[in-house]
TISENU-127269 format. One line per 8 residues: number of its first residue (from 1); their letters; for each residue x, y, z of C-alpha. Coordinates in pm, 1 decimal. Example, Ala and Ser with C-alpha at 12.3 -4.5 7.8 and 13.67 -1.06 7.14 Angstrom:
1 = as = 1230.0,-450.0,780.0  1367.0,-106.0,714.0
// end
This chain:
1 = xxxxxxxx = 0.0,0.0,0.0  130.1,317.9,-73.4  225.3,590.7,149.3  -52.5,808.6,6.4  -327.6,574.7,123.3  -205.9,478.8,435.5  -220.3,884.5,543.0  -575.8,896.4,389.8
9 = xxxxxxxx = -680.5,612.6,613.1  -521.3,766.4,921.8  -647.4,1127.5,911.2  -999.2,938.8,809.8  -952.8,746.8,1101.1  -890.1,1069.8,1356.3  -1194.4,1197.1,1199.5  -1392.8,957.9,1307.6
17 = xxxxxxxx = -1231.7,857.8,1704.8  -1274.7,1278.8,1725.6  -1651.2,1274.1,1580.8  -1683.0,975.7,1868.3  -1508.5,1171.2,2107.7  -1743.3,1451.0,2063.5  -2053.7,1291.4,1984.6  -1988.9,1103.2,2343.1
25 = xxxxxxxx = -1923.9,1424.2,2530.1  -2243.8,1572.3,2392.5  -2450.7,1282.2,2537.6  -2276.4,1349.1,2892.1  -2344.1,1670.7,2910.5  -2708.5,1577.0,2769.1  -2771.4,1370.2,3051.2  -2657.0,1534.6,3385.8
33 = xxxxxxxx = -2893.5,1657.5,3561.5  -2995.9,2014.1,3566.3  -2918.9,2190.6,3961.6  -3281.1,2359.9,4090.1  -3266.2,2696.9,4252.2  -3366.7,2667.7,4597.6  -3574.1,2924.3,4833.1  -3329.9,2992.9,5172.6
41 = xxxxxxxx = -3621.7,2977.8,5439.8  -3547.8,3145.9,5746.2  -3633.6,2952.3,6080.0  -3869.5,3094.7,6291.4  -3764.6,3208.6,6628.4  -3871.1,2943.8,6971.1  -4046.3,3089.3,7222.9  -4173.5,3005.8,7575.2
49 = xxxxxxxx = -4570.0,3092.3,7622.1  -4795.3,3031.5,7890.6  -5177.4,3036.6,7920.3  -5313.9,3317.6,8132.0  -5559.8,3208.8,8434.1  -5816.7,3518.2,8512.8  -6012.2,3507.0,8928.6  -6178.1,3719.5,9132.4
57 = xxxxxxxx = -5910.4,3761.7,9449.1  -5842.3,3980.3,9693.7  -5505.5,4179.1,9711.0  -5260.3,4073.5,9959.6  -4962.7,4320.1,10027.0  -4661.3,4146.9,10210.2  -4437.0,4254.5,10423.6  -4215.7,4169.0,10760.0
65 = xxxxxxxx = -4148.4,4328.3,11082.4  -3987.6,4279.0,11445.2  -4292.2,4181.2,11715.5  -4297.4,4439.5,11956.8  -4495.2,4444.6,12337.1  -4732.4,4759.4,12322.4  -4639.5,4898.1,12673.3  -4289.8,4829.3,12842.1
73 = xxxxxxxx = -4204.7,4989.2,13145.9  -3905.1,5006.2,13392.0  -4023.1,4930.8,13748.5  -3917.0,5151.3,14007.1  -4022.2,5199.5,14402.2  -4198.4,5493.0,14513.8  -4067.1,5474.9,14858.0  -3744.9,5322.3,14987.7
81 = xxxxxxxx = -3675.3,5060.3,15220.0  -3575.2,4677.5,15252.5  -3712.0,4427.8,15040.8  -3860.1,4135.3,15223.4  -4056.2,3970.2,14959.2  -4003.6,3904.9,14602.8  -4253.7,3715.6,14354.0  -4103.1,3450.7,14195.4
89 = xxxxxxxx = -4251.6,3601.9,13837.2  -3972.3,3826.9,13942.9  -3670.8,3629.3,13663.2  -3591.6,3708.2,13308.0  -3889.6,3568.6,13106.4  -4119.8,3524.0,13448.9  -4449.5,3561.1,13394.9  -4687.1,3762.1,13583.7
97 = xxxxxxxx = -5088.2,3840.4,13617.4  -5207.8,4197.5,13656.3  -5276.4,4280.9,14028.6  -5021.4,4037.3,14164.1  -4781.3,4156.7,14375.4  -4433.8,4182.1,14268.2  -4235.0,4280.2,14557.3  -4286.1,4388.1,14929.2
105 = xxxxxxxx = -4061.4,4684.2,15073.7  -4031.4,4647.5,15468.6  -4349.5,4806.1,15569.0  -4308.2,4875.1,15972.0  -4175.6,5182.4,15928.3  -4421.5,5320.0,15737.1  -4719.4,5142.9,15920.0  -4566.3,5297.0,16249.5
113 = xxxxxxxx = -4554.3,5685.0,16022.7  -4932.3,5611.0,15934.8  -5025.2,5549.8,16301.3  -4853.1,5828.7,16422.4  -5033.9,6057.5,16147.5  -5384.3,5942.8,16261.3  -5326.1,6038.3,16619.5  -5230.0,6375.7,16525.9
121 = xxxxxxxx = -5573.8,6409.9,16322.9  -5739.1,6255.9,16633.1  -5564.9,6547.7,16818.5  -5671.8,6776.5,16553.6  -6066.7,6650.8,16548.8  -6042.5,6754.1,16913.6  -5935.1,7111.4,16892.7  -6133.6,7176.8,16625.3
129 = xxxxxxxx = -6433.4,7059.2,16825.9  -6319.9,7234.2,17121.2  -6249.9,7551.4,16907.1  -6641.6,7518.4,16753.3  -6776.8,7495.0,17081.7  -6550.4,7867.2,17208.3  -6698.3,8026.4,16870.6  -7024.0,7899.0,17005.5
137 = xxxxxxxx = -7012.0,8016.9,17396.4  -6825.6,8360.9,17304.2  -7116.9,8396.3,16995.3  -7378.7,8375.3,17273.1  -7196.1,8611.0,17506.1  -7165.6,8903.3,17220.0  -7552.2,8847.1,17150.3  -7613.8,8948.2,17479.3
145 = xxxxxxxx = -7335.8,9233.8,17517.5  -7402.0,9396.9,17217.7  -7820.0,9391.9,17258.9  -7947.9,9725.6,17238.9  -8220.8,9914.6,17501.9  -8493.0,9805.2,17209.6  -8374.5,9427.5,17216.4  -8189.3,9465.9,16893.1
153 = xxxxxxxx = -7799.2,9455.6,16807.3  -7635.3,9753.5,16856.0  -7369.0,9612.1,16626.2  -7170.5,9337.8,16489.6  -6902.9,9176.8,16742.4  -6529.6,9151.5,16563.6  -6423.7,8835.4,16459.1  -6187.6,8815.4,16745.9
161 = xxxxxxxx = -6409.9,8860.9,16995.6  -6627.5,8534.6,16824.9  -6259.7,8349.7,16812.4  -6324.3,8289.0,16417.5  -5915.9,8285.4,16365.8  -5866.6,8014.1,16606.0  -6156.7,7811.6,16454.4  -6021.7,7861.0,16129.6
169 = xxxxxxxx = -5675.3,7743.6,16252.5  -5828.4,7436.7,16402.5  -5984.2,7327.6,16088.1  -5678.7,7387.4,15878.1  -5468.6,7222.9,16118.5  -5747.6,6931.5,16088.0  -5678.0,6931.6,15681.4  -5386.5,6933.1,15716.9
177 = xxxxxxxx = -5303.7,6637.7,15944.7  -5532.2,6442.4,15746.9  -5348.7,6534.1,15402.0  -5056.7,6384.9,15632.2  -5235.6,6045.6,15720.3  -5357.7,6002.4,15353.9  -4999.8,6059.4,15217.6  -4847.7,5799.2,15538.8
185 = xxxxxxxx = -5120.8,5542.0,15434.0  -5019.8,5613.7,15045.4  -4642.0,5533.1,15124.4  -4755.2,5236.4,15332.5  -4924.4,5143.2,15010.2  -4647.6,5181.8,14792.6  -4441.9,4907.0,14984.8  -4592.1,4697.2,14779.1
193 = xxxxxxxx = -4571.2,4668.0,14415.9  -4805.5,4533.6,14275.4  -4838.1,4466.2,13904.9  -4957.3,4685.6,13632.3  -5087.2,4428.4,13354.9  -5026.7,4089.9,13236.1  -4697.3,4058.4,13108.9  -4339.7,3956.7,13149.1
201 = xxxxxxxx = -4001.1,4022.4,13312.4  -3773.1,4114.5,13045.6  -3492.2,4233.3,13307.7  -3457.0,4211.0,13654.0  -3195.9,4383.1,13867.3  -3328.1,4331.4,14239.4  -3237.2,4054.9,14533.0  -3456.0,3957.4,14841.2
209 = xxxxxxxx = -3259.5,4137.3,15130.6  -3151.6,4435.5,14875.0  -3213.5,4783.8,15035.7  -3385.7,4997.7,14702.5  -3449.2,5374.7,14682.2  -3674.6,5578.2,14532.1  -3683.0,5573.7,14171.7  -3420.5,5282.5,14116.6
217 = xxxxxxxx = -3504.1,5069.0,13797.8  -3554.7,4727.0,13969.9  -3694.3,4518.7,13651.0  -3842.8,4626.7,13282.5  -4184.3,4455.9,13221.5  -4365.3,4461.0,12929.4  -4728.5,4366.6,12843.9  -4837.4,3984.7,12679.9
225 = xxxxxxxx = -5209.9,4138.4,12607.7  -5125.8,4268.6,12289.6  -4824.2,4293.6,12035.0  -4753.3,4514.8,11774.2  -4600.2,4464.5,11469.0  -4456.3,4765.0,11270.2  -4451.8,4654.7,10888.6  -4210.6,4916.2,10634.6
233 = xxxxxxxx = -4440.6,4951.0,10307.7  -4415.5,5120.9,9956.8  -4680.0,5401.9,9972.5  -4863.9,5286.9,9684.5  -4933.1,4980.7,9887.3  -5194.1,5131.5,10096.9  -5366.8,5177.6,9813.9  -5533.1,4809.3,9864.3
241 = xxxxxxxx = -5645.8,4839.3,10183.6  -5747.9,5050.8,10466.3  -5530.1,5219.0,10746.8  -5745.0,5377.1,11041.3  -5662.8,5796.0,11041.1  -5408.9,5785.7,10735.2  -5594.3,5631.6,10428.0  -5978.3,5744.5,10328.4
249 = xxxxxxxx = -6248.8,5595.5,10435.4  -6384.1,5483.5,10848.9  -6395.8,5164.0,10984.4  -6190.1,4913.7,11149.6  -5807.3,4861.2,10901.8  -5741.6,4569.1,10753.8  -5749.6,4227.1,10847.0  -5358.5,4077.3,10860.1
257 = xxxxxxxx = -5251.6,3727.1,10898.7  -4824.1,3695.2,11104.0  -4678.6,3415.5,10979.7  -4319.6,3261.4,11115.6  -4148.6,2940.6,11113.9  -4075.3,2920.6,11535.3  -3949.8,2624.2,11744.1  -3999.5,2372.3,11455.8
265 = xxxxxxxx = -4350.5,2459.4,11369.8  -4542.6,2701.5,11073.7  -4710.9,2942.5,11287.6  -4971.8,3183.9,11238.1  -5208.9,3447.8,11385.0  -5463.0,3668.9,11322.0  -5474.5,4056.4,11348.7  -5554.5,4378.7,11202.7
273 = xxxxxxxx = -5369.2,4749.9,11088.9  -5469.2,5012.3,11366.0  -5243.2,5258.4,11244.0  -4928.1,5386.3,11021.3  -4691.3,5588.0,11313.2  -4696.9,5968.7,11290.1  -4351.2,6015.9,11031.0  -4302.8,5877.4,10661.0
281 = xxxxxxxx = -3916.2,5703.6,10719.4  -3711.6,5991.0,10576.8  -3413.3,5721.9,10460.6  -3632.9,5502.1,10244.3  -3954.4,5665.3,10180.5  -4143.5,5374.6,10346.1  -4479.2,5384.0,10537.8  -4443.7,5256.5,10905.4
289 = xxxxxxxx = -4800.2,5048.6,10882.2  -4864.2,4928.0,11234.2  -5008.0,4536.8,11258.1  -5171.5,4422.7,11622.0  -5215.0,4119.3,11718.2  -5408.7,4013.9,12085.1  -5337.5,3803.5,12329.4  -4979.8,3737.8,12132.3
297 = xxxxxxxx = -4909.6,3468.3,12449.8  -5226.2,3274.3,12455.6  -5099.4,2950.3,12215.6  -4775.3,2815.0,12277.6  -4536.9,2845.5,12087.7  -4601.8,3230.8,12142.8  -4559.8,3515.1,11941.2  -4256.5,3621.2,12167.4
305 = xxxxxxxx = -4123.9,3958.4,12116.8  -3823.8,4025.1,11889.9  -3965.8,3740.3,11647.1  -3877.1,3854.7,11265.1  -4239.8,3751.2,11121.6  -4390.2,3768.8,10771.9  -4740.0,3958.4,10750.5  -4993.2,3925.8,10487.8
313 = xxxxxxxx = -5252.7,4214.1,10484.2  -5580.5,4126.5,10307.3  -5680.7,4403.9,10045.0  -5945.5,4492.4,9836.4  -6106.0,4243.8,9599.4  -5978.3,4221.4,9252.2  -6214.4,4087.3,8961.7  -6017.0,3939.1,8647.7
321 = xxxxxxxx = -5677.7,3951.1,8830.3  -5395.1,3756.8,8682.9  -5108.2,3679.6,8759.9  -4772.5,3645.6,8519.5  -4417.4,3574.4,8530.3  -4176.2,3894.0,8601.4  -4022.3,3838.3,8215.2  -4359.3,3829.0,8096.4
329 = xxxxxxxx = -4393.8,4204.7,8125.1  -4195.6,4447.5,7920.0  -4116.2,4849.5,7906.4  -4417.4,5065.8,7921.9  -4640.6,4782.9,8078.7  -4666.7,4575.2,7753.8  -4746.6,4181.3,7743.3  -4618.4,3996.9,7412.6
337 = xxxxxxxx = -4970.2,3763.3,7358.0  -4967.9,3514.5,7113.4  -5276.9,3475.5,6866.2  -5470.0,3158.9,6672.4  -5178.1,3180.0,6399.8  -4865.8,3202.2,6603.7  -4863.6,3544.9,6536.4  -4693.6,3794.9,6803.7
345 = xxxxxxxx = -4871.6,4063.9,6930.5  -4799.3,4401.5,7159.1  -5080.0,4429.1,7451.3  -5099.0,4719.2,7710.7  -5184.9,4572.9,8065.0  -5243.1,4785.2,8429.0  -5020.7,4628.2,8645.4  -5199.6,4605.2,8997.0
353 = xxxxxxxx = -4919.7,4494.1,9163.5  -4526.0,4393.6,9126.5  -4409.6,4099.0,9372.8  -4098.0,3958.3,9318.2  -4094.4,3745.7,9029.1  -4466.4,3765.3,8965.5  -4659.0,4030.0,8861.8  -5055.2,4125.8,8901.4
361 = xxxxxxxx = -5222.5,4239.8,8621.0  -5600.9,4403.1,8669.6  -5651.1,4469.4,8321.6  -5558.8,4395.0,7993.9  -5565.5,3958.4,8009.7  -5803.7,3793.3,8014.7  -5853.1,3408.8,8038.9  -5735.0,3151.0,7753.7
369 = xxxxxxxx = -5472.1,3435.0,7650.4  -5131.0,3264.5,7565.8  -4852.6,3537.4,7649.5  -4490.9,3487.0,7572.8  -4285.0,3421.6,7892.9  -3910.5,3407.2,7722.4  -3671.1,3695.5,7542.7  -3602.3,3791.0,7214.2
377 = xxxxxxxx = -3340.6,3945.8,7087.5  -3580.2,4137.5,6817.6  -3952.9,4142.6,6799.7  -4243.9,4337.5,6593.4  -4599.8,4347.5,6611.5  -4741.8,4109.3,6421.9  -4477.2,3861.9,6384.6  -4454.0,3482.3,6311.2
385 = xxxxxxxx = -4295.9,3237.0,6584.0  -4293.2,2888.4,6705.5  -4444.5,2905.6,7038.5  -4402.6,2634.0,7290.8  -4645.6,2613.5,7565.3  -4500.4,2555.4,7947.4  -4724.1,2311.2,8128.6  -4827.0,2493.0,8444.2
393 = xxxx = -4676.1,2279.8,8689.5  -4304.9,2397.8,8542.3  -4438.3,2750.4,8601.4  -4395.1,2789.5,8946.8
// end
């Protein structure tokens, strides 16, 4: 074969392994797939929501305090002298009943004054009787001195001459000896000490045998009948309820329950705001409410002064009050609420009341309301989210 033909078949043979070549990388390309554009959708945002619970409830305002006793005294003698008798109330922490005596100063001394006293108003008695009946005799004498030729009085007899001034003196001397036996009695009196209400010994300073003076502080006492409990409050608290001569209105204040955990037990009692005291506390701006409580003593454990207690004071009645979480509520009083399509909404509420991490709203919620109860970073009205409802026992 010549050289001329073999070069024919060769280029006709790159013809065709090129028109293969090509006609195969046409059918690749013909049969890959073609790539879709796809839509970037942007998740919505998770949020916590809770269902809002509407009732009719009364406001309760909370506060705490130090019990107080309502009178404390320091007990002092009146007259001095030995003491020869001492109660056996008389310790730290006795107890004591009103009337009972405390302590006896010697009396003799004062019993022996006291009997001296009334025989110098005996004394007196006499001299003024004796002195009546010389006004009497010398009154008698001048009305026949002094009678004139007609049987009339020629003219009035001097008081000297009736002995007026030394009747007088009798009967002053008379008061005034008797002043003397009421005042020896009185010190006799005061020998013993007797006490002034039911109450306790909160210090005692005084020994059978001791020899006490006049006005030395032998114990402090203070009274078990009732207990007061001074409770520091935000002024806008006594909006909800009623304080006797300091909020409007007449009647009796509120009623308050004293709660405090005391010698192993949860204890409580009942009382009721008599007053707020005189001054507004010029460091924090609080109210000084004032909280009694009677008969603080009567159940055992007591409601011992100095206890730290927790009161409750029962307001007004709220209709439609509910109450939300402290994240719940937002700047400017505003409550995210969720509606039928997951879609966010702004809500103005009236806050009643802010108590620690909850929050009482008067108006604005009602019942069946789903509110969101977690941040976000950024929110509108009216957007979309992907709530996810707390159960109400992971609420608390």
């Amino acid at each position: 074969m010549s050289n001329t033909k073999k070069r024919i078949i060769q280029v006709f043979l790159t013809i065709i392994l090129i028109a293969l070549g090509a006609f195969g990388m046409v059918k690749l390309i013909e049969s890959k797939s073609q790539m879709k554009k796809k839509k970037i959708v942007t998740p919505l945002p998770m949020v916590r929501t809770m269902v809002v619970h509407t009732t009719s409830k009364a406001m309760v305002i909370r506060g705490e305090g130090t019990v107080r006793p309502v009178k404390e005294i320091d007990l002092a003698p009146q007259v001095s002298g030995k003491v020869v008798f001492l109660s056996p109330a008389m310790i730290n922490g006795g107890a004591f009943k009103k009337g009972e005596t405390l302590l006896r100063i010697e009396p003799e001394d004062y019993r022996l004054a006291a009997t001296l006293q009334e025989s110098k108003v005996k004394n007196a008695q006499s001299f003024l009787r004796l002195a009546e009946e010389e006004t009497e005799a010398a009154k008698e004498e001048s009305d026949q001195l002094y009678l004139d030729d007609a049987g009339g009085k020629a003219r009035e007899p001097s008081a000297l001459v009736l002995k007026q001034p030394q009747l007088a003196a009798a009967k002053a001397k008379l008061a005034a000896d008797q002043a003397g036996l009421r005042n020896a009695l009185l010190a006799l009196e005061r020998t013993e000490i007797k006490a002034p209400f039911n109450g306790r010994v909160e210090v005692e300073d005084v020994g059978l045998g001791q020899y006490v003076r006049v006005g030395e502080e032998l114990a402090t006492l203070f009274s078990t009948d009732v207990a007061e409990i001074v409770v520091p409050l935000e002024d806008e608290s006594l909006f909800w309820f009623h304080v006797p001569g300091f909020t409007p209105g007449n009647g009796p204040g509120a009623v308050a329950t004293v709660r405090v955990r005391f010698a192993g037990r949860d204890c409580t009692w009942e009382g009721r705001v008599v007053r707020a005291e005189g001054k507004i506390d010029e460091r924090t701006r609080m109210v000084r409410v004032v909280v009694r409580v009677n008969k603080p003593y009567a159940a055992r454990p007591p409601l011992a002064a100095g206890l730290f207690v927790r009161v409750e004071i029962k307001g007004r009645q709220i209709p439609d009050l509910a109450v939300i979480p402290r994240s719940a509520l937002h700047q400017g009083g505003i409550v995210w609420v969720v509606d039928s399509d997951d879609r966010l909404h702004f809500r103005k509420v009236r806050v009643a009341r802010i108590e620690g991490e909850q929050v009482q709203i008067r108006k604005g919620l009602k019942s069946g309301d789903q509110i969101v109860i977690s941040p976000l970073k950024t929110v509108t009205d009216g957007m979309i989210i992907r709530p996810v409802l707390q159960r109400e026992e992971d609420q608390g």
